[in-house]
Structures are given as structure tokens and as C-alpha cells.
VEXDREN-2710 file (C-alpha; in Angstrom, 1 decimal):
% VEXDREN-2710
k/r/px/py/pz
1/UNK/95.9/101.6/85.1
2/UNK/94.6/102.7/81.6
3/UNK/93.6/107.0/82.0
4/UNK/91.5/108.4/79.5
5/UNK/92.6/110.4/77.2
6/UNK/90.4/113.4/78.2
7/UNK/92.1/113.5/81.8
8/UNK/95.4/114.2/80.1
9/UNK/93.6/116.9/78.3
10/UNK/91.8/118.0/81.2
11/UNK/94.9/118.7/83.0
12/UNK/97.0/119.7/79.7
13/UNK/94.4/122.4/79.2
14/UNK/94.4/123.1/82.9
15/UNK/96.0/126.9/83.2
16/UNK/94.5/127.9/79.9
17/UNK/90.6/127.1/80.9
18/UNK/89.9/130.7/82.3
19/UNK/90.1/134.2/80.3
20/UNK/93.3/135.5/81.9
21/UNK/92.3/139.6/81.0
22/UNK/90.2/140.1/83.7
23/UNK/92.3/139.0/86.4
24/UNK/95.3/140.7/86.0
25/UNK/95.3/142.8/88.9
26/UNK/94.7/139.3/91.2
27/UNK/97.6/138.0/89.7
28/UNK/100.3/140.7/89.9
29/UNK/98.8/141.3/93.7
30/UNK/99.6/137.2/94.6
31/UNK/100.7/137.1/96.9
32/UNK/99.8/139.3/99.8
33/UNK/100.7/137.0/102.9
34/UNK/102.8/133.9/103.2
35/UNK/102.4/131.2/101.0
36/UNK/102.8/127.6/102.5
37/UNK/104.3/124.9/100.7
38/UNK/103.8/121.4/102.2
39/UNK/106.5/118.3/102.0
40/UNK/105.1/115.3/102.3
41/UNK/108.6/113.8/103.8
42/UNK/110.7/115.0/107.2
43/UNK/113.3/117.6/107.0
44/UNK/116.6/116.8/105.6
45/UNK/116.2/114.8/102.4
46/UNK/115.9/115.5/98.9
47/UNK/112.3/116.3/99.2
48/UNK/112.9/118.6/101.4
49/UNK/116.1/120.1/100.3
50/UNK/114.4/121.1/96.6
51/UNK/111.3/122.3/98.4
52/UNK/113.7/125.2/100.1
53/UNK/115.6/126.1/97.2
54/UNK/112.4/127.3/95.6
55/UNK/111.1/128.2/98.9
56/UNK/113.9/130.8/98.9
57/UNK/113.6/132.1/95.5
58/UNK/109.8/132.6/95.6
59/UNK/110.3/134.7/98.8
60/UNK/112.6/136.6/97.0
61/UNK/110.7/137.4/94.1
62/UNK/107.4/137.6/95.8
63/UNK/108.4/139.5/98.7
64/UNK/106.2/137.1/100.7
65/UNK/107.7/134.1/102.8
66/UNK/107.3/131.1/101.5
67/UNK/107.0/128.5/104.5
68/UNK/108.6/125.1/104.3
69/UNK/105.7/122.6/106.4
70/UNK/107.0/119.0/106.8
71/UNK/104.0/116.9/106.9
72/UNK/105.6/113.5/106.7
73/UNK/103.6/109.9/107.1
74/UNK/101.5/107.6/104.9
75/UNK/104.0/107.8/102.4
76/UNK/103.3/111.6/101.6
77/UNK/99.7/110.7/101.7
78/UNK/99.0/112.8/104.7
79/UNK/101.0/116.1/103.7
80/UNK/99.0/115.3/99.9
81/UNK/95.7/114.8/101.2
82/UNK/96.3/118.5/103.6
83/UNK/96.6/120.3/100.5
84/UNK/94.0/118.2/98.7
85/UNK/91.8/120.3/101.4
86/UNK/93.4/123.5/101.9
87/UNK/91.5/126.8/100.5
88/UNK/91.9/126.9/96.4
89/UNK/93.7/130.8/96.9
90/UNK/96.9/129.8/95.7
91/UNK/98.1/129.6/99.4
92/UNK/99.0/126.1/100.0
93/UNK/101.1/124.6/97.7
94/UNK/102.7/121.2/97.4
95/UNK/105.9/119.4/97.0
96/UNK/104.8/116.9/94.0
97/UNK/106.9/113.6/94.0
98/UNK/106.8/110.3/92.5
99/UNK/105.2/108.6/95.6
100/UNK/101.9/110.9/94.4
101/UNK/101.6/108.8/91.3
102/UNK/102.8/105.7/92.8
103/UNK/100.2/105.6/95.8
104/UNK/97.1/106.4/93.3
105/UNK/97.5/102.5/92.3
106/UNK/99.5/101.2/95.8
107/UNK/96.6/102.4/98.5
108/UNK/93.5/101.0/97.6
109/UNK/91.6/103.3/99.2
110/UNK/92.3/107.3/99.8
111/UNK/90.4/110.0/100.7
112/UNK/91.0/112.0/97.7
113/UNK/91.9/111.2/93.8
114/UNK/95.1/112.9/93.8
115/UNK/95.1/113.9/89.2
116/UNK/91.2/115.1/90.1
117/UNK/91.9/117.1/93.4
118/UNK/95.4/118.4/92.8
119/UNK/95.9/120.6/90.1
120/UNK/99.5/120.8/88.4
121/UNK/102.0/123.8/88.2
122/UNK/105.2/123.5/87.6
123/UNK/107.8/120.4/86.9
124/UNK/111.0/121.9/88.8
125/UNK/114.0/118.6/88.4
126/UNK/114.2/114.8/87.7
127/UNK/116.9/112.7/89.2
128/UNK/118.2/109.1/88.5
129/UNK/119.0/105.9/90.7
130/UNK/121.9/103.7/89.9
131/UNK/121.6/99.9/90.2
132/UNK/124.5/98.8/92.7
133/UNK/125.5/95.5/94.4
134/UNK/127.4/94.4/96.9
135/UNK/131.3/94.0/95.7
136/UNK/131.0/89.5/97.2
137/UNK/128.3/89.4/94.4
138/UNK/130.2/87.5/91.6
139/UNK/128.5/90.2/88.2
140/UNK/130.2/92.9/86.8
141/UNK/126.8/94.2/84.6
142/UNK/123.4/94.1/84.0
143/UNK/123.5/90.9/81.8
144/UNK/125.9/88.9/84.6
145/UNK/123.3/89.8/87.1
146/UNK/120.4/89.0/84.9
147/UNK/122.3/85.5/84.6
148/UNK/123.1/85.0/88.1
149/UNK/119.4/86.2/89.5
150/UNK/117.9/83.0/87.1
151/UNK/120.2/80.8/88.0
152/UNK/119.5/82.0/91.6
153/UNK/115.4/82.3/92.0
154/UNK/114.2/83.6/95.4
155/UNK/118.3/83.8/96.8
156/UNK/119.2/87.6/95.6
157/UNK/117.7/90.4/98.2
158/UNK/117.1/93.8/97.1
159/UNK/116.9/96.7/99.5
160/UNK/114.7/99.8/99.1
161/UNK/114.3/102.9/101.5
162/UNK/110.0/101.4/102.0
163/UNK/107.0/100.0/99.6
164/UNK/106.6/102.3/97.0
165/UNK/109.3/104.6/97.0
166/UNK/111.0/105.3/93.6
167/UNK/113.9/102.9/95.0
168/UNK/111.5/99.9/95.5
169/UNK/109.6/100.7/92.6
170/UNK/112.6/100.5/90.1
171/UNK/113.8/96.9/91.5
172/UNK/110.1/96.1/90.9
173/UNK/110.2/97.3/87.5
174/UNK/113.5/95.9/86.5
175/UNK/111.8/92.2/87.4
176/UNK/108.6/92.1/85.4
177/UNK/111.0/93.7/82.6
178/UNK/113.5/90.9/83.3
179/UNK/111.9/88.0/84.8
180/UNK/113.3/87.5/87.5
181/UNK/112.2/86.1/91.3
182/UNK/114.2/88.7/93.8
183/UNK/113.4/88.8/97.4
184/UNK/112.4/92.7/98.5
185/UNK/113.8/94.2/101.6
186/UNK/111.9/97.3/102.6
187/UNK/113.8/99.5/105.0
188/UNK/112.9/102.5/107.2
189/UNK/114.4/104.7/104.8
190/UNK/117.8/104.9/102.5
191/UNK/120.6/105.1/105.5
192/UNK/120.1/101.5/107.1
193/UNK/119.6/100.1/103.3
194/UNK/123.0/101.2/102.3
195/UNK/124.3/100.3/106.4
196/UNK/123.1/96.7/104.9
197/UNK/124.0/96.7/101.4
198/UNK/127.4/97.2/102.5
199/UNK/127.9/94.6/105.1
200/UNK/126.5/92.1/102.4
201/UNK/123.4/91.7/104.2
202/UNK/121.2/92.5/101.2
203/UNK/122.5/92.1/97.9
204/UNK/121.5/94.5/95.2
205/UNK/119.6/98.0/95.0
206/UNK/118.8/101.1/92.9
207/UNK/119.8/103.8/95.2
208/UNK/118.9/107.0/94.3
209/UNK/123.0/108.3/92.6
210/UNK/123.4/111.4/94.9
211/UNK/123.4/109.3/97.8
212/UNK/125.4/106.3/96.9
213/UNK/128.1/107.5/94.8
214/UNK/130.7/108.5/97.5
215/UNK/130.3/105.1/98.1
216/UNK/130.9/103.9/94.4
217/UNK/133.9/106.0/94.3
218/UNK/135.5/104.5/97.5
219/UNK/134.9/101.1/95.9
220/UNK/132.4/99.8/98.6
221/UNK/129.6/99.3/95.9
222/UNK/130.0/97.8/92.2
223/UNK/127.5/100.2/89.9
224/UNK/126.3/97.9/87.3
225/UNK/123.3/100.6/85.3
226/UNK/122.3/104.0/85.9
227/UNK/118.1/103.7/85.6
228/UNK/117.6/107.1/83.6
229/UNK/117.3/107.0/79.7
230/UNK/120.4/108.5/79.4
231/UNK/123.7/108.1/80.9
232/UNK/124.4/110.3/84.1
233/UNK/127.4/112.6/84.0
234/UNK/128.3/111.8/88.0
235/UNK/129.0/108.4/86.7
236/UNK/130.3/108.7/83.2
237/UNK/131.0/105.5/81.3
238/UNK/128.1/103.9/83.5
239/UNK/125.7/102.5/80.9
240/UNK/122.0/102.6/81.3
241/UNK/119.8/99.9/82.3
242/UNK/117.9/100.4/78.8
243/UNK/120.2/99.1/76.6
244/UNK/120.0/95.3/77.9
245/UNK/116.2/95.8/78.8
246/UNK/114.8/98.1/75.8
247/UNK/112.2/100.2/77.2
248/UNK/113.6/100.6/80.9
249/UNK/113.2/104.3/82.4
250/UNK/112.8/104.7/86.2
251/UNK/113.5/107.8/87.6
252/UNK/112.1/110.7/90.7
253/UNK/111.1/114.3/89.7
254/UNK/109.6/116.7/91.1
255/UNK/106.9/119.2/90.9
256/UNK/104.7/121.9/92.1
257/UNK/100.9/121.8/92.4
258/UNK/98.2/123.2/94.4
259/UNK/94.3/122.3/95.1
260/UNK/91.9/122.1/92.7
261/UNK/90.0/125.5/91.8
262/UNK/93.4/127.9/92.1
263/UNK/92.5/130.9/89.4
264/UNK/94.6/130.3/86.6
265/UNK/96.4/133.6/86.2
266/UNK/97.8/132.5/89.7
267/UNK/98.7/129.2/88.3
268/UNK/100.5/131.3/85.7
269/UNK/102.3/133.1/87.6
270/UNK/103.7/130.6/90.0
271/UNK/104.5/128.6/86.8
272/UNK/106.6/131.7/85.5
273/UNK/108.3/132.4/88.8
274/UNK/109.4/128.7/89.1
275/UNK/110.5/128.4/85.4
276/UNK/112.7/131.9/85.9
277/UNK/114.6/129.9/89.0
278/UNK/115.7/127.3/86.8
279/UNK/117.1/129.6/84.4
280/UNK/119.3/130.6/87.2
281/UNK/123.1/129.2/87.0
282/UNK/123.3/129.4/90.8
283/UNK/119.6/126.9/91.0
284/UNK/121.5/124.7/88.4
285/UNK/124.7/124.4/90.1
286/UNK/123.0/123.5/93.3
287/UNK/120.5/121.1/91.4
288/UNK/123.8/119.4/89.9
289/UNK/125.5/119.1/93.6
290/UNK/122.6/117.4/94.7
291/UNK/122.7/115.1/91.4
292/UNK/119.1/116.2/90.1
293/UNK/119.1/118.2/87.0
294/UNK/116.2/121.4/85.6
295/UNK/113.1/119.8/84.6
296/UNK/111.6/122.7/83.2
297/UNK/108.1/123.0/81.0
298/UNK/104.8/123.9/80.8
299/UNK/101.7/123.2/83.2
300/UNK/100.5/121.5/80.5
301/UNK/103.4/119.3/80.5
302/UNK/103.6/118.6/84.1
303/UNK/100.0/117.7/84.1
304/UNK/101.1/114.8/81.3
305/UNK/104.0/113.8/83.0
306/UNK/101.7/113.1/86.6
307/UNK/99.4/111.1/84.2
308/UNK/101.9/109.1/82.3
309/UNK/103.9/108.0/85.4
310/UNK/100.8/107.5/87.3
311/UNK/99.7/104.9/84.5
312/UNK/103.3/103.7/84.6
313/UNK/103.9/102.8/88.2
314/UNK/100.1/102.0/88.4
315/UNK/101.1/98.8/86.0
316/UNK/103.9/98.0/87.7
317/UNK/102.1/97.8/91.1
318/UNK/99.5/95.9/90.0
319/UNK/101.9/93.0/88.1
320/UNK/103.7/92.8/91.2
321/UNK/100.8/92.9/93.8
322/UNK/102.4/95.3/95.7
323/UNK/100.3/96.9/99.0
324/UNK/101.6/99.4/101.5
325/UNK/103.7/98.5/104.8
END
């Protein structure tokens, strides 16, 4: 899906469209009641875990609590689509992951165009997957599988945690960059993917690393790539999946945004706030346990980021004829 250029510039230029002098007293009064900030997943992943961390820290700078609301189904489209219409006061707020640009392409039809309706704030972390099989499965690295999958069309079974999930989604973009015929295996989530990657029921995946590494270190899984463009340093030595298909880069992030209309000093000010709690060695340590690391930048960039990877995923969708479960 081809953007125009002007969209990227639209939401580039997003926090610096309004004259910020006369607003100064709105901004440094923000906020003056809670502040919700919705997850489009159930408590208890990743999602949900980053969302708290700066849940936390913008309570304690705002002096306002900042309420965690899981608002899981559709694939996040549901918690998206609450904020979508939610009062433009800087009051609802939303968890922005990769399923946002992913499901732009994957639903055909939703009741709101998520880069027109939801306005960008912050980037806060990006996190990698790691392509894994199965010990049985006779490959050792990305060029032995490659090998084995052609020789093989239509016999090798990749899990994912669903349709569209950044799992799925990097399977499907390591075939069209490959060639390859694999057979997908959506699951009801991560934990009965792995239950069946290990008992050999399905034979490859690209789980995300935090999740499948204890795993890796026990021996139960054979890592053959990390998916980031650069090596991860939870699995040193671990090449990437880039340098056997040039060009290759599949990995989650996350974000900050809020509806359409949200004054821009407030914009600002969130943006500031959130870029502060990465600067914090305690937010970084944390971010590393949980195998993410600081993705830190400007609205501006954020806004380019949602656009890039929304074109991205939105070719990959279409080459595979992907549709949701």
C-alpha cells in the first residue's frame, strides 16, 4: 500500500501545526484528572506490561493516575477504534503496536482509518523475534532451512501466536523474501505455539526472543536468525536473518498516540514526559529484562515510523492474501 508523501508530512508536522505561546498555561495545567490509557491486548503480556511502566511514571510526574484499560478483541481493533472516538482532551490515550499498521491492510473494512484518526506521540521501545525450529528438523541456519523448505514445498509448518500478529507476519515476510511454500499454523496466542513447537508438532517460528529464549538456552529450540537489523545481545553470536536475505527487518515497537484534534502543546508535553522515562536507567534495565530496548524520538518520527510499517506490512499482506481469523 503506496501512502502519499503528504500523509507522512501531515503527521511529521503533526505537534508543530499550532502556535504553542498561547497555550502554555493548558499545557503545564494537563493533566487535572486521570488520564486513561487503553491496551488493545488482556493483561499480562508485553503490551500490557510496557503500557504499566509508563503508566507508572506518568502518574508520578503528573501527579494524576494514569489508568491501565484492557480492551482486548479484534486484534486491538476494538481498544483502537475506543480511542479513535474518545474526547480529543488528551485524556484517552493509546498503547500503539504493530497490529495498528498491520490491520490497516489485513481488515478490509474498519470503522475508522487508524494514520487519519489517531494522532502520534511518542515511540517508547522496539523488540525483536528470533527464528527457531524444532531440534528433529535436520538445519542448523537460515541457508539449511531455506534448502530444506524447497526441497520440501507445502511439508514445513510455521506457528504464530494468530493472523497478523508480528509473529505471523515475519514467517510471511520471510517467504515472499525467500520463496518458499510453508504451511501457517495460527494459534490462540504464543503459549500453545511454543506447547507445539516443542513437541514437534509444528516445525519452525519467529517467536518474539523474550519469550523463547529460556527455551533456547535449555536446548529445547535450535535458533537459526534473530529478525532485527542488528544482532540481539540476549543471543550474541546469533546472526541476523538479513544477511542471507538482504533487506529483511521484522520487528514490534511500540508507541503512544491519542485521537485526532489533541492541542499540540499537550501532545508536547506527553512527548517530553515519555522521552524523560526512557532516559531513566531504572526504565532501561527493566526494558532490557523484558528483551525490548528505548525507542526514543520525535512525534515527528513516530508519525514516520506508523507510515512506513503500515506501507510495509500492507505489501506483505497483500502478496500473501492474508484475511483475519
Amino acid at each position: 500500500m503506496k501512502l502519499p508523501r503528504r500523509q507522512i508530512l501531515r503527521l511529521a508536522a503533526g505537534a508543530a501545526a499550532l502556535p504553542f505561546a498561547p497555550h502554555v498555561a493548558r499545557a503545564q495545567a494537563y493533566p487535572t484528572r486521570p488520564v486513561r490509557l487503553v491496551v488493545g491486548y488482556a493483561p499480562g503480556g508485553l503490551t500490557d506490561i510496557i503500557a504499566r511502566l509508563m503508566g507508572q511514571w506518568l502518574s508520578e510526574r503528573f501527579g494524576q493516575q494514569v489508568i491501565v484499560e484492557n480492551r482486548p478483541g479484534a486484534g486491538s481493533n476494538i481498544g483502537t477504534e475506543v480511542v479513535v472516538r474518545a474526547t480529543a482532551d488528551g485524556y484517552t490515550l493509546l498503547l500503539v503496536a504493530p497490529a495498528n499498521a498491520i490491520n490497516a491492510t489485513l481488515y478490509e473494512k474498519l470503522n475508522y482509518d487508524f494514520l487519519r484518526d489517531i494522532v502520534p506521540i511518542a515511540s517508547i521501545a522496539r523488540f525483536g523475534n528470533v527464528m527457531e525450529v524444532n531440534p528433529t528438523v535436520p538445519v542448523k541456519s537460515v541457508p539449511e532451512f531455506i534448502a530444506y523448505a524447497k526441497a520440501n514445498p507445502g511439508k514445513i509448518n510455521f506457528a504464530s501466536s494468530g493472523a497478523g500478529s508480528t509473529i505471523h507476519m515475519s514467517a510471511e515476510l520471510f517467504k515472499m523474501m525467500a520463496g518458499l511454500n510453508l504451511v501457517h499454523v495460527p494459534y490462540r496466542g504464543a503459549a500453545p505455539a511454543i506447547t507445539d513447537l516443542l513437541a514437534g508438532q509444528v516445525q519452525v517460528m519467529f517467536d518474539n526472543i523474550a519469550t523463547s529464549i529460556q527455551h533456547i538456552r535449555d536446548g529445547k529450540l535450535r535458533p537459526l536468525a534473530v529478525t532485527t537489523a542488528e544482532p540481539s545481545e540476549l543471543l550474541p553470536g546469533l546472526p541476523v536473518v538479513a544477511n542471507y536475505l538482504p533487506g529483511y527487518e521484522a520487528s514490534g515497537w511500540y508507541g503512544v498516540g491519542a485521537p485526532k484534534g489533541v492541542a499540540a502543546e499537550i501532545i508536547d508535553r506527553l512527548n517530553n514526559e515519555i522521552t524523560a522515562a526512557l532516559a531513566d536507567p531504572k526504565i532501561k534495565m527493566r526494558f532490557a529484562d523484558l528483551g525490548v530496548t528505548v525507542l526514543a524520538g520525535s512525534t515527528a518520527d513516530f508519525g514516520k515510523l506508523l507510515v512506513d510499517e503500515t506501507d510495509k506490512w500492507g505489501k506483505v499482506v497483500k502478496f500473501a492474501g492474508l484475511k483475519p481469523e
